[in-house]
N, C-alpha and C positions, 0 to 999 in steps of 0.2 A: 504494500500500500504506500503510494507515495504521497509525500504533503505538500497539499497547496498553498504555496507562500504569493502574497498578494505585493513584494514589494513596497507596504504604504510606509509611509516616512511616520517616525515616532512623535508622535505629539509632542507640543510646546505649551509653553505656558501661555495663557492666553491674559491680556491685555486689560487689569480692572476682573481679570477673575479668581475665582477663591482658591486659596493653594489645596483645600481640602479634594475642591472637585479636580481640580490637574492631576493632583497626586493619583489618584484612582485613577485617572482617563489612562496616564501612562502604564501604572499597574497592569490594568486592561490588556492595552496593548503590548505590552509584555509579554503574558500567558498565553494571549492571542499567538503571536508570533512562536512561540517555545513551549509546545505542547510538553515535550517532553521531560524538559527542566523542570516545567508547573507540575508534572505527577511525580517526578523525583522528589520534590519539597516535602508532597504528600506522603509519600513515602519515608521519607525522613521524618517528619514531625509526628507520623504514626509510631515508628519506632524511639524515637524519643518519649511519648505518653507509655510506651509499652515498657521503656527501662526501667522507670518505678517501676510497675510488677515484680521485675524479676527477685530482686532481692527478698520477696516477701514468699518467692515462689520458693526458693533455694529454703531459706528459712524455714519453712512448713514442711520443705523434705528431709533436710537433717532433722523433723521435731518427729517425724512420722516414722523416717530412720531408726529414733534413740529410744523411741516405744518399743519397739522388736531388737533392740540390740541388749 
């Protein structure tokens, strides 16, 4: 599958407007443009919420561990 890239030039700031709305416009067009980067982030920030777990997982299995040992 190949990606269609449209060439549009990246948004500017626009003149008398809000930096809130720019900020996003270009975000946008970022994600727009770099599919791939946009699900890698995802992927990352999932695995980040997911590394808390772990330690509690590890922990519950030496606890589970030291009942049968």
């Amino acid at each position: 599958m190949e990606i269609e890239r449209h060439d549009a030039e990246q948004p500017v700031y626009v003149e008398g407007g809000d930096g809130i709305s720019d900020d996003w416009l270009r975000d946008e067009w970022w994600r727009a443009n770099n599919p791939g980067a946009s699900a890698a982030r995802g992927v990352l920030c999932a695995m980040a919420a997911a590394a808390i777990l772990w330690p509690a997982l590890i922990a519950a299995g030496f606890w589970v561990w030291s009942l049968f040992a």
